[in-house]
VEXBASE-968559 format. One record per residue: residue in one letter; y, z, x of N, C-alpha, C, O in turn. Coordinates in steps of 0.2 Angstrom, whole numbers, plus 5000, padded with zeros to 4 digits. Layout:
AYZXYZXYZXYZX/...
***
This chain:
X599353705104599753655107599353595109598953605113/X599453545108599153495110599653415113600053375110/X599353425120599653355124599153295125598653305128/X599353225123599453155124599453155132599853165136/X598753135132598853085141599053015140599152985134/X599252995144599252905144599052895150599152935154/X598652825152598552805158598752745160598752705155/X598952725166599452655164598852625169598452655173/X598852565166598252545169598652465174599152445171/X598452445180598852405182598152335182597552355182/X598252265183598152215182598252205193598652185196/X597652215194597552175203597652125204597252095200/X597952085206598052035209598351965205598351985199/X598551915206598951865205598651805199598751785193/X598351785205597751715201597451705196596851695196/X597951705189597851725182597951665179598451635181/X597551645174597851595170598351615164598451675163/X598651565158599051575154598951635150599451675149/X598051645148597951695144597951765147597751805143/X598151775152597751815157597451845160597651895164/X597051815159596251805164596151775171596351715172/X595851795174595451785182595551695181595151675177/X595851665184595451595184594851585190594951595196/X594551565187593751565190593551485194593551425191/X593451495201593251405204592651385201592251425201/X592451335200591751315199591551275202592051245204/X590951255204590251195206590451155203590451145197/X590551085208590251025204589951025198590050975194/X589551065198589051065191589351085184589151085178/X589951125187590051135182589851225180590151255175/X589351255183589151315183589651345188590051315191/X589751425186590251465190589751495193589151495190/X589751515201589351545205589651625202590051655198/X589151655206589351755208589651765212589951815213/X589751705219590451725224591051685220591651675221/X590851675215591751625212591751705208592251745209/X591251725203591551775201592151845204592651875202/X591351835210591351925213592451915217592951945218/X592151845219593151815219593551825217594051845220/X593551815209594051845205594251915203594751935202/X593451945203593751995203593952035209593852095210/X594152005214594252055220593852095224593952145227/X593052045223592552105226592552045234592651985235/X592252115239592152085243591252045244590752085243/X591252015245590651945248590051995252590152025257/X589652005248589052035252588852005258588851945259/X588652045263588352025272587651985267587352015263/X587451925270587051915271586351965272586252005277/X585851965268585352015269585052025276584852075277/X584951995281584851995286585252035291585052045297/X585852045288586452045294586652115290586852115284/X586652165294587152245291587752195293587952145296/X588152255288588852225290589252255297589052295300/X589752225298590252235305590252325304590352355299/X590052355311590452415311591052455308591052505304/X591552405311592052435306592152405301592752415298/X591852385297591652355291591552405286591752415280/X590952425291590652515289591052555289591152575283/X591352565292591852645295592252625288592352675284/X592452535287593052555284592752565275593152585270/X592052535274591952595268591552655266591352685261/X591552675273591652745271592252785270592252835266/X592752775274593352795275593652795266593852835262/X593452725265593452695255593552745252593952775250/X592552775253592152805249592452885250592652915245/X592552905255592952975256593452965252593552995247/X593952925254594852925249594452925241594752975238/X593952875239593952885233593652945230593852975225/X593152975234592953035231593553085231593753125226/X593853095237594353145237595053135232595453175231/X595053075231595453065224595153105218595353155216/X594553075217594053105212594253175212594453205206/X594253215218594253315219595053315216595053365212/X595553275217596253305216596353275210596853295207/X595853205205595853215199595753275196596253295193/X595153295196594853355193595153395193595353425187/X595453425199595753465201596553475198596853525198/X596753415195597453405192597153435184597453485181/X596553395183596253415176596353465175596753485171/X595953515180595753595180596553635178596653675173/X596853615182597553655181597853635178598353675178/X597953575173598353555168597953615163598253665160/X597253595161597153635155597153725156597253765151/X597253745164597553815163598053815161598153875158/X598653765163599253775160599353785153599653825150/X598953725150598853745142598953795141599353825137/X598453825143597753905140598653935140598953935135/X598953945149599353995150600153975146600754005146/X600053895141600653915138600453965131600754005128/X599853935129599553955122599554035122599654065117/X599554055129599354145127599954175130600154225129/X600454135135601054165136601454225132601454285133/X601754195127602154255123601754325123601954385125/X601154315121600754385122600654435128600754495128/X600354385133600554405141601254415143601254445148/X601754395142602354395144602754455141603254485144/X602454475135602754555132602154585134602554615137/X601854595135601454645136601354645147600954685150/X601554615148601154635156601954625159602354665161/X601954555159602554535164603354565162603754585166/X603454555155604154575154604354655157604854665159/X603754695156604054775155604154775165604654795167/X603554725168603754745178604254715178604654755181/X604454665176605154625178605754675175606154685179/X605854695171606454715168606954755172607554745172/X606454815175606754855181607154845186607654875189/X607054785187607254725192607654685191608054675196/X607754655185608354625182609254645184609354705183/X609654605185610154645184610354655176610354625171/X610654715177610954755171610354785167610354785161/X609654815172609054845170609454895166610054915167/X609054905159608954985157608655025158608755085157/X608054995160607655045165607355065171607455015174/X607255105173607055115183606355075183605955075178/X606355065189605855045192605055095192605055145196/X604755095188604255105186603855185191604155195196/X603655205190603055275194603555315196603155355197/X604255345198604655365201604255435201604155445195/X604055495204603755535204603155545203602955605205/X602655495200602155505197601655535201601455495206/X601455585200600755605204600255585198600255565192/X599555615204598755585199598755625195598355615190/X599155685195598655745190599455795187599955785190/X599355825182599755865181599955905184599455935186/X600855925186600855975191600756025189600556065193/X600756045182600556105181600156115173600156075169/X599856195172599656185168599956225163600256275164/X599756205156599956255150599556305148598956305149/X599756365145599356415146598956405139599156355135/X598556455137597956455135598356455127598756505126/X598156415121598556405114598156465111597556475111/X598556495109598656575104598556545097598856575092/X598156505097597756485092598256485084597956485080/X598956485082599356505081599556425077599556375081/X599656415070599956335067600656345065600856305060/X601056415068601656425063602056365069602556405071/X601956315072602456285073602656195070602256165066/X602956175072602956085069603456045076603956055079/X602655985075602855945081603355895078603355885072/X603855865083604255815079603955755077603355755078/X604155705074603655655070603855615077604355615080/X603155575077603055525081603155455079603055445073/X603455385082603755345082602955315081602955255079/X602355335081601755295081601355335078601155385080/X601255295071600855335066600155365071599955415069/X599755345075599455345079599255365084598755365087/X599955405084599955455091600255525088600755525086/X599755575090600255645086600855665088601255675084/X600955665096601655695097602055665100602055605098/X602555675106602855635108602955695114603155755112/X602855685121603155735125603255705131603055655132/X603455735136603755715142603055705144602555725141/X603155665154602455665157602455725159602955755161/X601755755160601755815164601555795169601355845172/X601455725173601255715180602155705183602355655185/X602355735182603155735185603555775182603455785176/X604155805186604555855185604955825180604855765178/X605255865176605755865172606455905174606655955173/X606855835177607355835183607855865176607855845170/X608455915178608955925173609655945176609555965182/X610155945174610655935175611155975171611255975165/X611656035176612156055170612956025171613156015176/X613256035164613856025163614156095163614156125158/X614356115169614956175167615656185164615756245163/X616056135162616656135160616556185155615956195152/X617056215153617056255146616356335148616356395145/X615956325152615456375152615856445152616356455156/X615556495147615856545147615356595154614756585155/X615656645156615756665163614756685161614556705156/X614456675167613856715169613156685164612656705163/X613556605163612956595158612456535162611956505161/X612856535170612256495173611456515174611056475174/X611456595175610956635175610456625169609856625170/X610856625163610656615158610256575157609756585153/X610456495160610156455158609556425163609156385160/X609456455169608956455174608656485172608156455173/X608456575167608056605165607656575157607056595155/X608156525155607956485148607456465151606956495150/X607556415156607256335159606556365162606056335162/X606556425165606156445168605356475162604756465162/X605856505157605256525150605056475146604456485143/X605456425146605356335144604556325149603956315146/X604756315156604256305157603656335159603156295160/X603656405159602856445158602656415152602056385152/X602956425149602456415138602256345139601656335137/X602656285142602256225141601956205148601656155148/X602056235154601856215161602056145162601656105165/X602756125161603056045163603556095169603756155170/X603556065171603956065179604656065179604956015179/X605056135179605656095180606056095187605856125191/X606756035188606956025194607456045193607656015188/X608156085195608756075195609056035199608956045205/X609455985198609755915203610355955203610555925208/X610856005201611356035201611955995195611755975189/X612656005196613055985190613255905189613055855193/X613655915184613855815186614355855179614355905176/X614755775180615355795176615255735170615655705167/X614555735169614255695163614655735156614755795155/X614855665150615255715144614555725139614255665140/X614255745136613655735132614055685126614655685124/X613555645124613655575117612855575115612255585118/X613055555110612555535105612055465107611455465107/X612455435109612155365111612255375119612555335122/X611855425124612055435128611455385133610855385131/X611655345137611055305142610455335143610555395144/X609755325144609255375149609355335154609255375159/X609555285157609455245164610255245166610555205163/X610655295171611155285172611055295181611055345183/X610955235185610755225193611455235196611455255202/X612055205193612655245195612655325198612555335204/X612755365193612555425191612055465194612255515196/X611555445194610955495194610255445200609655465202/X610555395201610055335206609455305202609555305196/X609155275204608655235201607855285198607255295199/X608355305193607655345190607955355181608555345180/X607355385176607755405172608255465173608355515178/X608555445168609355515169608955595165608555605160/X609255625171608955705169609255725162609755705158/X608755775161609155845154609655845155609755865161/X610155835151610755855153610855915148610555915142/X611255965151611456035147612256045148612556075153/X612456015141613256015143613556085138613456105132/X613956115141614556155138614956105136615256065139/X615056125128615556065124615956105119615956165119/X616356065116616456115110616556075104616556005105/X616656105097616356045090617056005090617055965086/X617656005095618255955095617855885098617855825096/X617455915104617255845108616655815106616555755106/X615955895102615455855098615355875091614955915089/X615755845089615855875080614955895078615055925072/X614355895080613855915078614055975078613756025075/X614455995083614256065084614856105078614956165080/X615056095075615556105068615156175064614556195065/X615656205060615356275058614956325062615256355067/X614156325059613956365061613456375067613356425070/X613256285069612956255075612856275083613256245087/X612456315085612756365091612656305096612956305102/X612156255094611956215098611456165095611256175089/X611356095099610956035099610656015103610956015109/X609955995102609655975109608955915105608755915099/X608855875109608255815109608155765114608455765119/X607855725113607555675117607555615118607955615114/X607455565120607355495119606855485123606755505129/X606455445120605855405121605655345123605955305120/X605355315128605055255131604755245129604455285125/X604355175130603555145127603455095131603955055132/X602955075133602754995136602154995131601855045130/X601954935130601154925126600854925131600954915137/X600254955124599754985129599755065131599255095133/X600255085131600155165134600555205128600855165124/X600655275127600755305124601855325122602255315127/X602055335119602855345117602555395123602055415124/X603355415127603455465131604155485131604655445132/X604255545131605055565132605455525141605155495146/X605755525140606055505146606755525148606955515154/X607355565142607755605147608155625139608255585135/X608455695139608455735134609355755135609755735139/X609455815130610055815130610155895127609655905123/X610655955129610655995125611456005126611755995132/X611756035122612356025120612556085117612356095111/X612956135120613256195117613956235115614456245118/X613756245112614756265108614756335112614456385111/X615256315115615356355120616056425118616056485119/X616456385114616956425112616456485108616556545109/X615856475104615556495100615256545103615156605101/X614856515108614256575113614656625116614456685117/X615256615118615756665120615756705117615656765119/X615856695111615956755106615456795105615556855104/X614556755105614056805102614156835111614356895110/X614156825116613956835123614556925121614356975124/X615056935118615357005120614857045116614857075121/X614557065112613957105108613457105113613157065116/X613357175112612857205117612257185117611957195122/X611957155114611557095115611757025117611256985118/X612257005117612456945117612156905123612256845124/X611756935127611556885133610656855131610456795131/X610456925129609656885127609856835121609356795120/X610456835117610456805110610656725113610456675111/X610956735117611456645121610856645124610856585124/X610156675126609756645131609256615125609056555126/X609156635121608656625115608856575112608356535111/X609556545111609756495109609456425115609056385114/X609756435120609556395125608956375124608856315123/X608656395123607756415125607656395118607056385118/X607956385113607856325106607956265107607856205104/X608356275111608556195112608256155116608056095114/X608056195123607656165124606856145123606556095125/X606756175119606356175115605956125111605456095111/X606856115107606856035104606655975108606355925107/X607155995115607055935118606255935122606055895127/X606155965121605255935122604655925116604055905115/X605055945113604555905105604655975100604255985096/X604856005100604856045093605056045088605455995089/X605156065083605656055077605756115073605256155073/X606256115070606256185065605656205060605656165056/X605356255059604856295054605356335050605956355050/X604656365045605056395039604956465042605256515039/X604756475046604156555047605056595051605356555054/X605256665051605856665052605756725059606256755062/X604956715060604656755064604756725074604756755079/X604756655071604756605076605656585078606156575075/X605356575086606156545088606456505085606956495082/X605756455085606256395080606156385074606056335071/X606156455072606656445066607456425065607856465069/X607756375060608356365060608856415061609256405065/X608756465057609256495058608956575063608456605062/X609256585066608956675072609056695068609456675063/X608556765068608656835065608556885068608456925064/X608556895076608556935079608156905083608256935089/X607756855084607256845089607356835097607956805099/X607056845100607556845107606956785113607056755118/X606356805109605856755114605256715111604856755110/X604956665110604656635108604056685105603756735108/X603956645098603456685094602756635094602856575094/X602156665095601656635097601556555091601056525092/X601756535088601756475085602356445089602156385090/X602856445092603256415100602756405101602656345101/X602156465104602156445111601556405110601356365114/X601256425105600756365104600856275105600456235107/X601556285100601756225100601856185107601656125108/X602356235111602656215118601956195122601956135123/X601356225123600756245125600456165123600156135127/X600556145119600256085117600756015118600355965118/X601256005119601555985121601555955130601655905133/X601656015132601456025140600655985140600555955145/X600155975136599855905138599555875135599055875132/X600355825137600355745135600155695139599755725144/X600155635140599755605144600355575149600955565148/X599955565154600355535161600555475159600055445156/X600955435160601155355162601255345166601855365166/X601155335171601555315177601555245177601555235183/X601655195174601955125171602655155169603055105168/X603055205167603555235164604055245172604655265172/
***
């Protein structure tokens, strides 16, 4: 970027002739003195060498010499800050997405996101247990060729929320003992904040401050059925996943998930005498997903597509969950 100064220069005083110029008195002789000159141009007449000049004569140039130096300081000083202002238009866009846009945003009317740290401690609350050395699992693919996974913060709970409408009887229990085995395998935190009468969608908000106040919007775990979410059509006992954040500079991070269950369907496995560990197993896939896992081929592990009888995380889960459980902190999120 480059800016054109201009300096306007002004012309002192009157006593000019046609061309412009100072008209100058002279001597009889025809010679111009250096008081005709020092005249024209506006200079004042030197004291006599014998004679310091008048006091206030003094005072009044020094008072001069001050005005003029401290013009001098607020010149420079105009200088100075003009060319930071360059620097700060030349580098703005880059500073402006990366530092200032992501603090402001929160702030803004009609934010999509919360104000930043909302639980953040320094350290993880919890830890993950020890990986069983186990590779039968798969992490979901990462939005950053350059980062392997994508998981919630583990410096903060993972706040959730359920939808009971449609829940077929006794499956609250169910879903506390999922949430609860969810969390030993990867040592993330969970909070139950209680129900809401949220509908689960696809395009569901993570920032909803109506709802759920100035924070990301919790796991939601809703009873549905495949009328209201056609994924869940055929054979689909359920759906679950995440949505991710990012500011430059720090890593993708989940920030508020979803699990979705065909309820008409779970009733039915729930009357069979196993039917309770098998609705819990489901659970506990979904949630699963919604913290980074993905389906494998091994028919040994939960998440495998399709059950085969499994009722509790198979050591490539728990590997998986275990590694997942430590992700990095953001607290800029």
């Amino acid at each position: 970027m480059e800016m054109a100064w201009r300096h306007k220069g002004e012309l002192l005083g009157s006593d000019s002739g046609d061309d412009g110029l100072p008209r100058l008195r002279r001597s009889p002789s025809g010679r111009v003195p250096q008081w005709a000159i020092d005249e024209a141009l506006g200079k004042l007449q030197a004291p006599d060498p014998w004679r310091g000049p008048p006091v206030s004569q003094m005072s009044a140039r020094r008072t001069a010499k001050r005005k003029i130096r401290g013009g001098r300081r607020r010149k420079r000083s105009a200088t100075i800050l003009g060319i930071a202002l360059v620097a700060g238009l030349y580098f703005t866009p880059a500073l402006f997405d990366r530092y200032v846009l992501p603090a402001a945003m929160p702030y803004l009317p009609g934010a999509k996101v919360p104000p930043p740290g909302f639980e953040a401690a320094a350290a993880p609350l919890g830890l993950p247990p020890a990986s069983s050395g186990s590779t039968a699992y798969v992490l979901q693919q990462s939005p950053d060729p350059g980062q392997r996974f994508v998981a919630y913060d583990p410096c903060r709970p993972v706040h959730y929320v359920v939808r009971p409408d449609n829940a077929p009887q006794g499956t609250e229990r169910l879903i506390e003992q999922a949430v609860s085995l969810v969390s030993a395998a990867s040592g993330l935190q969970f909070v139950y904040d209680g129900t809401t009468a949220e509908a689960p969608s696809k395009t569901r908000a993570t920032y909803q401050p109506d709802r759920y106040g100035r924070q990301w919007a919790p796991v939601l775990i809703a009873w549905s059925t495949p009328e209201e979410s056609p994924d869940l059509a055929g054979k689909v006992a359920g759906t679950g996943g995440s949505a991710y954040a990012h500011i430059p500079g720090e890593p993708y991070v989940f920030v508020a998930g979803q699990v979705t269950l065909d309820a008409p369907g779970l009733a039915e496995i729930l009357a069979r005498s196993d039917g309770s560990l098998l609705v819990r197993a489901i659970i506990m896939h979904e949630l699963a997903h919604v913290l980074g896992l993905d389906h494998v081929d091994d028919p040994t592990q939960l998440m495998h597509e399709e059950n085969s009888g499994q009722f509790d995380f198979g050591a490539g889960d728990r590997a998986g969950l275990a590694l997942l459980g430590s992700g990095a902190c953001v607290p800029r999120l």
